[in-house]
C-alpha positions as CSV (number, residue, x, y, z in Angstrom):
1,X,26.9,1.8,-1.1
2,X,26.1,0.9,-4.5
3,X,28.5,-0.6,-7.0
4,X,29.3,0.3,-10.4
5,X,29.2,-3.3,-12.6
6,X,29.6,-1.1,-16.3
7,X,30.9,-4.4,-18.1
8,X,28.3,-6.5,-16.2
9,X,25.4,-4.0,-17.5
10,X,26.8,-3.8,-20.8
11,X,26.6,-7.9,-21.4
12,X,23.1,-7.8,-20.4
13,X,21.6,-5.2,-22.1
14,X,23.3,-6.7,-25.0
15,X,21.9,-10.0,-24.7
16,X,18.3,-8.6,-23.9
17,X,18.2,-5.9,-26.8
18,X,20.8,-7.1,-30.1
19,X,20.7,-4.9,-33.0
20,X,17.2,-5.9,-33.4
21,X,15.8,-4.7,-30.2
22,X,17.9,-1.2,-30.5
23,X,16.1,-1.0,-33.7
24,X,12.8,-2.3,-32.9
25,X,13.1,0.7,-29.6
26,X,13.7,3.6,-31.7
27,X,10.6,2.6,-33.5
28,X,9.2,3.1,-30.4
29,X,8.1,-1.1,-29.3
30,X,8.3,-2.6,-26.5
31,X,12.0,-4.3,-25.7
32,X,11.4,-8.2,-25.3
33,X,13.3,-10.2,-27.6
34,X,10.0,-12.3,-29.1
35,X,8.9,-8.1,-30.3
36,X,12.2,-7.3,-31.7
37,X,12.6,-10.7,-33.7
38,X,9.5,-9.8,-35.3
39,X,6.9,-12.4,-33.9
40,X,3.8,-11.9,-31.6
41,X,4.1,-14.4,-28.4
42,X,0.9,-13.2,-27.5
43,X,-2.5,-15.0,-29.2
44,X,-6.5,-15.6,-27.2
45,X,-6.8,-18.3,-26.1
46,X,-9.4,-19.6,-28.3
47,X,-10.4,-18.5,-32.2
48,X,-14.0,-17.5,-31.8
49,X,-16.4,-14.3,-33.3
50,X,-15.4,-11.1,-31.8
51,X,-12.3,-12.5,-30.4
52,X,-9.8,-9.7,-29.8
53,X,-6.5,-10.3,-31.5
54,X,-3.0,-9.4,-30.6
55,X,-3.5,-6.0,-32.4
56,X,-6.5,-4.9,-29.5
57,X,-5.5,-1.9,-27.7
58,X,-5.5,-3.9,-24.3
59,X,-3.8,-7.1,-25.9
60,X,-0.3,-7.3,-23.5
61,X,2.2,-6.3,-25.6
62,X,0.7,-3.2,-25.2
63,X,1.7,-2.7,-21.9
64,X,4.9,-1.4,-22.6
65,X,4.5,0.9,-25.7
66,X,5.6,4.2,-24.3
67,X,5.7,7.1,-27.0
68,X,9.2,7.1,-27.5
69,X,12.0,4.3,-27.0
70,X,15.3,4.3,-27.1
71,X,18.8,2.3,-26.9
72,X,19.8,2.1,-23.0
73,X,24.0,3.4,-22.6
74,X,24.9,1.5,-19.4
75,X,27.2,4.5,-18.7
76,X,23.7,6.1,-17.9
77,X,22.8,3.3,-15.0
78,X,25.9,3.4,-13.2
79,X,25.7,7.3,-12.6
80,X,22.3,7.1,-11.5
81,X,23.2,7.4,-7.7
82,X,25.0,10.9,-7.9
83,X,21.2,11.9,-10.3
84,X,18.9,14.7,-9.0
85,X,18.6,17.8,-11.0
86,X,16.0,18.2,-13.6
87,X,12.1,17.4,-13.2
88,X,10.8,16.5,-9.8
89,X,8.1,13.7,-10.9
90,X,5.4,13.6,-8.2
91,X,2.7,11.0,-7.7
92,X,-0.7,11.1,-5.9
93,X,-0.7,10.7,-2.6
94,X,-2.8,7.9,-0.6
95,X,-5.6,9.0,0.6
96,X,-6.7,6.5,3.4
97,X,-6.9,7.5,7.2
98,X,-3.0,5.6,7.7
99,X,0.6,6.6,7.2
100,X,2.4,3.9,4.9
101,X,5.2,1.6,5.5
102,X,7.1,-0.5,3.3
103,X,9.7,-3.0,2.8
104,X,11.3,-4.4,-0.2
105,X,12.3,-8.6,0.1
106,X,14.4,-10.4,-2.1
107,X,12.7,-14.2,-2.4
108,X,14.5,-17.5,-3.5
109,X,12.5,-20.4,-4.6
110,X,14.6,-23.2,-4.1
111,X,12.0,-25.8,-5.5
112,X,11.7,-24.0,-9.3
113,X,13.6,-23.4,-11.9
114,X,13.4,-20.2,-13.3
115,X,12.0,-21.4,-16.6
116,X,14.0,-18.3,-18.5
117,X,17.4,-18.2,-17.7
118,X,17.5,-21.8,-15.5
119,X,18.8,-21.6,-11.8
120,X,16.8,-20.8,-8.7
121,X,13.9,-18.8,-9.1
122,X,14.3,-15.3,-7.9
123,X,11.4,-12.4,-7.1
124,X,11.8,-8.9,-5.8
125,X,8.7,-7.5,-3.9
126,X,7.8,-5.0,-2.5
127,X,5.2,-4.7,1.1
128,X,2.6,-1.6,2.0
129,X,1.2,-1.8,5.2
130,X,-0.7,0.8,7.4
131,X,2.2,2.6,9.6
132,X,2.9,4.2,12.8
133,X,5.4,6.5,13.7
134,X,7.0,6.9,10.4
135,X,9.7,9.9,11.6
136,X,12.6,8.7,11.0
137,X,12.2,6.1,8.0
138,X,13.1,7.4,4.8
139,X,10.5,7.6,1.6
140,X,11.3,4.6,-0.7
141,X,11.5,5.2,-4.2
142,X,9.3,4.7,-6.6
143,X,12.1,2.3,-8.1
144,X,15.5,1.9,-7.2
145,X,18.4,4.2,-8.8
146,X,20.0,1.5,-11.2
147,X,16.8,0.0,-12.4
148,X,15.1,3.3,-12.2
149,X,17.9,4.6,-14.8
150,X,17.3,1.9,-17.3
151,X,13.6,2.5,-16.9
152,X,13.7,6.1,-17.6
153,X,16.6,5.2,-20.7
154,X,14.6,3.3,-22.7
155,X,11.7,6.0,-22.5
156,X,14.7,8.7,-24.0
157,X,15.3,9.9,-20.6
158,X,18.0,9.7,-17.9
159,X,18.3,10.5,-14.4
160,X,19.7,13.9,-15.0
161,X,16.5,15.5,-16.9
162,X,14.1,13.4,-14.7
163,X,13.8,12.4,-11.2
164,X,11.7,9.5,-10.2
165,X,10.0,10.0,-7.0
166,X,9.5,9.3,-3.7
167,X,6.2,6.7,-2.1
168,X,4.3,7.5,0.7
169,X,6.2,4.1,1.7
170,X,7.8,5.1,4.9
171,X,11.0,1.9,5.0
172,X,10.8,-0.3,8.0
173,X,8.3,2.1,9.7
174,X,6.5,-0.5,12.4
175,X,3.3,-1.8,11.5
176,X,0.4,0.2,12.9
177,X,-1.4,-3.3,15.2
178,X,-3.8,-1.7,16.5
179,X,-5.6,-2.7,13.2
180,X,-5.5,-6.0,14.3
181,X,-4.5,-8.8,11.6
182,X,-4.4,-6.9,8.1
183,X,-6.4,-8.4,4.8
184,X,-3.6,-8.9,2.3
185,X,-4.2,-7.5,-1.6
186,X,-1.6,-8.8,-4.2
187,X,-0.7,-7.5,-7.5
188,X,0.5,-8.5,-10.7
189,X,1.9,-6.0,-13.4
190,X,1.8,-5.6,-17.3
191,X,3.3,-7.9,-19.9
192,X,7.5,-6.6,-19.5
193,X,6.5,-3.9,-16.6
194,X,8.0,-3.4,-13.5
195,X,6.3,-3.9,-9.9
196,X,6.4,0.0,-9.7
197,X,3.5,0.1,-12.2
198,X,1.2,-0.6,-9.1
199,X,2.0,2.0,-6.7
200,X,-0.4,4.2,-7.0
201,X,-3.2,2.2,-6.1
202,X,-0.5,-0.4,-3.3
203,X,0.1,2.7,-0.9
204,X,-3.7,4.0,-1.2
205,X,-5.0,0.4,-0.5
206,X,-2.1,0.4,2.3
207,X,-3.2,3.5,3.7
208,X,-6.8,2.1,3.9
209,X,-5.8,-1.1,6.1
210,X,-4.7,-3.4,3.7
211,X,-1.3,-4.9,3.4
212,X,-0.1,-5.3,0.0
213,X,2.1,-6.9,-2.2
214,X,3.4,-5.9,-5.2
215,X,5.6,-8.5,-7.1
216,X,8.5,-8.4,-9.9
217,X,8.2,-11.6,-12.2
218,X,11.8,-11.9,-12.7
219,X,13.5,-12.4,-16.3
220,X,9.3,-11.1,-17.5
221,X,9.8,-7.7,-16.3
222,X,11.5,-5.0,-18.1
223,X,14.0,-4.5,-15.2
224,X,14.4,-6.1,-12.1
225,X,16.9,-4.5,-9.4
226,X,18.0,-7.0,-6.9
227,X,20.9,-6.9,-4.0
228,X,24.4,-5.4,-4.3
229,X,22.9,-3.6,-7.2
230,X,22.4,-6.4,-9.3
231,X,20.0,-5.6,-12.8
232,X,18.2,-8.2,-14.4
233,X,16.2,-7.6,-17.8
234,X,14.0,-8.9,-19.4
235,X,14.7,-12.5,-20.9
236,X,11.6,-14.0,-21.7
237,X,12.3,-16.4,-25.1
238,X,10.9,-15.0,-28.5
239,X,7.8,-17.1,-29.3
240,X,7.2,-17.2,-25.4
241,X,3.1,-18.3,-25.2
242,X,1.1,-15.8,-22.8
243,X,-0.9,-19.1,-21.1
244,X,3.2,-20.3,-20.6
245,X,3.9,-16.8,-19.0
246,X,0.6,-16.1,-16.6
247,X,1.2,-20.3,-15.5
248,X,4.7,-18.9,-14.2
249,X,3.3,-15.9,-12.8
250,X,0.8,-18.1,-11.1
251,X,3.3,-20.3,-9.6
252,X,5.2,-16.6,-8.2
253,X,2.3,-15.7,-6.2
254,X,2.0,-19.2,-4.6
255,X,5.0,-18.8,-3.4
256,X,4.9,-15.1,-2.1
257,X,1.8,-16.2,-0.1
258,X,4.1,-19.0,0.7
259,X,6.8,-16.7,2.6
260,X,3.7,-14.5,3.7
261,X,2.5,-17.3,5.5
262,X,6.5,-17.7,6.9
263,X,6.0,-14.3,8.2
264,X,2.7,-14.8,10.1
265,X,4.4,-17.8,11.7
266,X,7.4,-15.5,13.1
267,X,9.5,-16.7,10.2
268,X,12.1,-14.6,7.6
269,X,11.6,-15.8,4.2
270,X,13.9,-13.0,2.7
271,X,17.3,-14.8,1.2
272,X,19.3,-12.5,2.8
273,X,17.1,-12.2,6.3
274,X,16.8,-8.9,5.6
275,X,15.2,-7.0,9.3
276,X,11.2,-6.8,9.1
277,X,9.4,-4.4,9.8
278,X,8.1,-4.1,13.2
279,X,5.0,-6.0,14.4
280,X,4.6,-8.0,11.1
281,X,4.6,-10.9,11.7
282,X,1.5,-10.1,14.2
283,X,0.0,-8.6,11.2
284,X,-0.7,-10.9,7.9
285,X,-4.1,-12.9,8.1
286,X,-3.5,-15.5,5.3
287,X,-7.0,-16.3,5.8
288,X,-8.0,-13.4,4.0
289,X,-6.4,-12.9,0.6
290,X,-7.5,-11.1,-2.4
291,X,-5.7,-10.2,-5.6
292,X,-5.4,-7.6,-8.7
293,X,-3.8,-6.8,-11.3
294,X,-3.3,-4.7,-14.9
295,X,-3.5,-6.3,-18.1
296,X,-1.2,-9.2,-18.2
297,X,-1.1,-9.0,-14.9
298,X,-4.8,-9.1,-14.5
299,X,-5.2,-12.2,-16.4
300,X,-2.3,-13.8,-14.0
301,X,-5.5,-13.2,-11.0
302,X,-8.0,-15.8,-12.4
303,X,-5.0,-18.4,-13.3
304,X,-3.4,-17.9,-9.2
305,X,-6.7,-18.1,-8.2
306,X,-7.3,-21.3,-10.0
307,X,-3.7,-23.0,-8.7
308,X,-4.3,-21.3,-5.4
309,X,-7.5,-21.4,-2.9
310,X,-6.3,-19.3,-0.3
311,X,-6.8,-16.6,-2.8
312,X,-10.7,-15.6,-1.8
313,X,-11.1,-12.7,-4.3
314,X,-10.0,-11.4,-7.6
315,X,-9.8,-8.2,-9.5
316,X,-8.9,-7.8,-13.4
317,X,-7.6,-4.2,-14.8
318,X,-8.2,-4.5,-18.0
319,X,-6.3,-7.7,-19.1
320,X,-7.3,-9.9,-21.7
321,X,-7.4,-13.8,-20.6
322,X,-5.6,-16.5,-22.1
323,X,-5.2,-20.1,-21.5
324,X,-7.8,-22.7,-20.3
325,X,-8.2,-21.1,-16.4
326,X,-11.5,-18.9,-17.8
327,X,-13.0,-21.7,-19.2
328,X,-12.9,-23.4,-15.6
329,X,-15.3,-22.6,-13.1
330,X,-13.9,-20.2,-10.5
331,X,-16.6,-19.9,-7.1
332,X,-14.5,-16.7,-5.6
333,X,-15.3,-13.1,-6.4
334,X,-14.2,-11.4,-9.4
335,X,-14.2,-8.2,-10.7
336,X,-14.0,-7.2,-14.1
337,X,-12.7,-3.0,-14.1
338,X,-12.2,-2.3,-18.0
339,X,-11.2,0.8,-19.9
340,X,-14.1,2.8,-21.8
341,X,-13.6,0.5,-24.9
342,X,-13.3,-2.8,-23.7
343,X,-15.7,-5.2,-22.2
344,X,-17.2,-8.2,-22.7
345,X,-18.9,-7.2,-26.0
346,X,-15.6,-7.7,-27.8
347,X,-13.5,-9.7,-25.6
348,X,-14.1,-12.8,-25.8
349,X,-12.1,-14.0,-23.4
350,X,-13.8,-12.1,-20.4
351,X,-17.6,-13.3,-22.0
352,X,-16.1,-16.9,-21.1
353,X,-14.6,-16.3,-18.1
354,X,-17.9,-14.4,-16.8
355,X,-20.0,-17.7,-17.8
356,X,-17.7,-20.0,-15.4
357,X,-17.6,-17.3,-12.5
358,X,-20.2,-19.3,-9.5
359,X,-20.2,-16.3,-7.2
360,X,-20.3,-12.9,-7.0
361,X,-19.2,-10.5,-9.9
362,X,-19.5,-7.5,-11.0
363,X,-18.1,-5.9,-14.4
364,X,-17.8,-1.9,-14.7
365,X,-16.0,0.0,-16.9
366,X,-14.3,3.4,-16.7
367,X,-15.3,6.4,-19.1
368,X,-12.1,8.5,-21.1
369,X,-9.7,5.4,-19.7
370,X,-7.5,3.7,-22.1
371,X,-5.5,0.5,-21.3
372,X,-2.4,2.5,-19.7
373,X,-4.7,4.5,-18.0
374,X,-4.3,1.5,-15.2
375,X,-0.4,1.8,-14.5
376,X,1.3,4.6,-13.1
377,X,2.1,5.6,-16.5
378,X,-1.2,7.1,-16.5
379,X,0.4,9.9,-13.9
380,X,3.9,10.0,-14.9
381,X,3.8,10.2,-18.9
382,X,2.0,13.5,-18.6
383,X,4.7,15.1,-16.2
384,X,7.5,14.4,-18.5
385,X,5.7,14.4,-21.8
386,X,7.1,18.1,-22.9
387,X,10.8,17.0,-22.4
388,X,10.0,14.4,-25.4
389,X,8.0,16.4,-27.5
390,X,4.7,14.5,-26.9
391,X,1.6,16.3,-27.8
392,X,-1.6,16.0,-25.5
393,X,-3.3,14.2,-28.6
394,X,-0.9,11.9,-28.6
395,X,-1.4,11.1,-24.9
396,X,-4.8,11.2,-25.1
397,X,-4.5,8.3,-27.4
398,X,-2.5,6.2,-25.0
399,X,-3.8,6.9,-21.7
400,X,-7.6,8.6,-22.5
401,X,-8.9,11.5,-22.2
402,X,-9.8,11.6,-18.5
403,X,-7.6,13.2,-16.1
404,X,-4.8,11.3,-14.6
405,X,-5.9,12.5,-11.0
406,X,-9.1,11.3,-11.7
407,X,-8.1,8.0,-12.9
408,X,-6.2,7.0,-10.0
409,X,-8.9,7.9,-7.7
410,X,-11.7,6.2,-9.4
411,X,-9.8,3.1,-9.5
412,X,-8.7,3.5,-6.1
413,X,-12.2,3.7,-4.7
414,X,-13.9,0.7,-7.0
415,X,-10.8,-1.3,-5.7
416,X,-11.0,-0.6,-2.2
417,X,-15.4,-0.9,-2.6
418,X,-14.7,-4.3,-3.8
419,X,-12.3,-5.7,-1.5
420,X,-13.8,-4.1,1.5
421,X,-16.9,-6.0,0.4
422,X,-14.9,-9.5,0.0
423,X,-12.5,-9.4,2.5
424,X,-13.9,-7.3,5.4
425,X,-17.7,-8.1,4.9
426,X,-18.3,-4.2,4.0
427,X,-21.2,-3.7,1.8
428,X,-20.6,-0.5,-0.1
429,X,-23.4,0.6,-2.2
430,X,-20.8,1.5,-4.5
431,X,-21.1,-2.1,-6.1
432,X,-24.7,-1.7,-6.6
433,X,-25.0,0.2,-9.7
434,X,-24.3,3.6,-11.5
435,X,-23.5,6.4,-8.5
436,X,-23.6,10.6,-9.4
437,X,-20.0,11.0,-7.3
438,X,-18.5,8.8,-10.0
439,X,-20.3,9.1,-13.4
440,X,-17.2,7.8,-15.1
441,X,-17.9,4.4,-13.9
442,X,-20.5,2.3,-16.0
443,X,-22.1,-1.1,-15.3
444,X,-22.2,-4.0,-17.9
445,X,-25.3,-5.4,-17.9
C-alpha cells in the first residue's frame, strides 16, 4: 500500500525548486537548481569553429524544456493512487514477434558515494525481456503513481486530467528461454529525465529478443521513485560540469552490468532481494553488451564504453559529447542517429569523436526529427497538448514535423538493424545506405 509522506514531499520539493526554480518553471525551464540560479552547467568540451554552444537545440539542458512548467503542490503526489479519470495516454505498442516482461530493481552501491547528496549510491532500474505466459502479470506503468504525479505537475498537469499508461511490460512474467541467453541493450536518458523517457524503444527492442535496461541516475533525474514510496528529485549542484555528470553516469552503468553479471551467476543484487523474474538468471549473456542512449544520455554511451569493455557496441540519439572520452580512441561500434539538423557538420564534438572511432560506424540522420523527437515525449506531448493550449506549431517546433508514430518506428528499426548486426552477427542491409521503406533516414557521408 502506498504511504502518504506530505511533509516529507513538501521539504524536498522545496529544497530542489526555491523561489527561483518556481519562477524559473512558470517561465517554462527545466527544474535543476544550476537553471534556476541563472548559470549554464552545460559547455563542449572544447572551444573550436562550428562548435555548438549551450544554446544548440540538442545541447542537454534541452532535454527537459516541455512547453509549459509549473510549481509542483505535493498535495497533488500523495493523491495520485486514488487518480484515473481524465485522458487515457496510450503509447505504441512493441512490435517484435515476443510478449514483454519486466521488473523494476532497486540497486545500492555500497563502494560510492553518491557525489550529490553523499551516502550510498542508489539507482532504480527497470528490466524488458522477451516473455512467456504473461496472463496473470499486471501491465507496469509507464512510471510509478507518486513520481508519475510530480512528472505530470511540473508539465501543468495532474493525475486527475491525465492518466499515464500502461507498458507492454508484463511484471514478473517468466522469461521466454527458449531464446537461449539474451544480448543485453542499456540505456541512458536526457540531462534531468526520467528512465521512462526510453520505453518506447526498451519494450520494442525487448520484444525483438533483447533484454534491456533502462536506468534512473539518481539525484540527475527529475524524479526518481524508490521503495515505500520514497521520491527523490533532482539535486544535482548549480554549476554542476556535464564531463562531471556523464563520468557519474558512466560509473552507474558499471555497476548495473555489475549486478547483471550477479544475476547470470544465480545471484540477487536488488537491496531488498526483491523475487526475479523467472528463468533469469538462465538468461543474461554478459558477453554480449551493447548500449544507447538520448542526448545526455547518449553522450554517457561513449564515456561507459571507455571505463567499461564489456560494453561491445554503442549507439548515440542525438547527444552532444563532452569531456575528453571522444578524443580517445574507442575500437567498438558506434552509431551516430541525429535529428534532421544535427550532425557532424556543426557538432563538433561528434566530428572528433568519429576521427577516434577504430571500427565500424555508421552516422544517419532522421528527416522532420527534432531533439525530443528521441524520448517518449515525442508520443505523449501530442496526446495531451489541447488540455494546455499548445498549438501544433508549437509542437512542431519541439518535437519536428514528422509523425510521432513514425518516429518511434524509424528509430526502432535503425536500433534494432544496428545491434542485431553487433551483437547477433545479423547483417541487415539496412546499414548499407539510403533504403525507399525509410526515406526519412539519410546517410552522412
Amino acid at each position: 500500500m502506498e504511504q502518504r509522506r506530505p511533509r516529507h514531499l513538501r521539504r524536498e520539493i522545496a529544497r530542489t525548486i526555491g523561489s527561483a526554480g518556481v519562477l524559473a518553471l512558470a517561465l517554462g525551464v527545466g527544474t535543476s537548481p544550476a537553471t534556476a540560479a541563472g548559470k549554464t552547467s552545460d559547455r563542449p568540451a572544447a572551444a573550436s569553429a562550428g562548435q555548438p554552444d549551450a544554446k544548440a537545440p540538442w545541447a542537454p539542458e534541452n532535454d527537459e524544456l516541455p512547453l509549459h512548467h509549473k510549481p509542483v503542490h505535493p498535495e497533488a503526489l500523495t493523491s495520485a493512487r486514488t487518480a484515473g479519470s481524465g485522458l487515457q495516454l496510450t503509447m505504441p505498442a512493441p512490435t517484435g514477434p515476443n510478449s514483454v516482461g519486466m521488473v523494476g530493481l532497486h540497486l545500492v552501491d555500497s563502494s560510492r558515494t553518491d557525489p550529490y547528496v553523499g551516502g550510498k549510491r542508489e539507482l532504480m532500474v527497470s528490466l524488458f525481456y522477451p516473455a512467456t505466459a504473461t496472463s496473470g502479470h499486471y501491465q507496469a506503468p509507464w512510471m510509478p503513481s507518486i513520481s508519475g504525479a510530480h512528472f505530470l505537475g511540473t508539465r501543468g498537469l495532474s493525475p486527475q486530467q491525465v492518466t499515464l499508461p500502461k507498458t507492454a511490460g508484463h511484471v514478473l512474467a517468466p522469461v521466454k528461454t527458449s531464446l537461449g541467453k539474451l544480448p543485453v541493450l542499456l540505456y541512458s536518458t536526457g540531462l534531468h529525465s526520467d528512465r521512462a523517457m526510453g520505453t518506447a524503444l526498451a519494450q520494442d527492442l525487448a520484444s525483438r529478443g533483447y533484454l534491456v535496461v533502462i536506468v534512473d541516475h539518481t539525484h540527475d533525474a527529475n524524479e526518481v521513485q524508490f521503495p515505500a514510496n520514497r521520491l527523490e528529485l533532482n539535486r544535482m549542484p548549480s554549476g554542476a560540469h556535464s564531463s562531471d555528470t556523464l563520468k557519474v553516469r558512466a560509473a552507474d552503468i558499471k555497476f548495473v552490468i555489475n549486478g547483471l553479471g550477479k544475476i547470470a551467476s544465480g545471484g540477487n543484487p536488488d537491496a531488498g532481494k526483491a523475487t526475479l523474474p523467472s528463468g533469469l538468471s538462465k538468461s543474461v549473456d554478459t558477453s554480449r553488451i551493447g548500449m544507447f542512449g538520448w542526448s545526455l544520455g547518449g553522450a554517457a554511451v561513449d564515456t561507459a564504453m571507455q571505463l567499461d569493455k564489456r560494453i561491445k557496441a554503442g549507439a548515440n540519439l542525438d547527444g552532444q559529447f563532452f569531456g575528453t572520452a571522444p578524443s580517445k580512441d574507442l575500437d567498438r561500434p558506434f552509431m551516430l542517429f541525429s535529428s534532421g539538423y544535427h550532425n557532424r557538420n556543426n557538432d563538433s564534438s561528434w566530428r572528433t569523436l568519429w576521427s577516434h572511432l577504430k571500427g565500424y560506424k555508421v552516422d544517419i540522420k532522421l528527416k522532420g526529427s527534432a531533439h525530443l523527437s528521441f524520448s517518449d515525449n515525442e508520443w505523449l506531448v501530442p496526446q495531451w497538448a489541447r488540455l494546455l493550449g499548445i498549438s501544433q506549431d508549437q509542437i512542431q517546433k519541439q518535437y519536428g514535423t514528422i509523425a510521432p508514430d513514425r518516429a518511434v518506428q524509424v528509430q526502432r528499426v535503425y536500433l534494432a538493424a544496428f545491434f542485431d548486426q553487433e551483437l547477433r552477427h545479423k547483417h541487415s542491409t539496412l546499414l548499407d545506405g539510403p533504403a525507399g521503406k525509410y526515406p526519412e533516414i539519410s546517410f552522412v557521408p
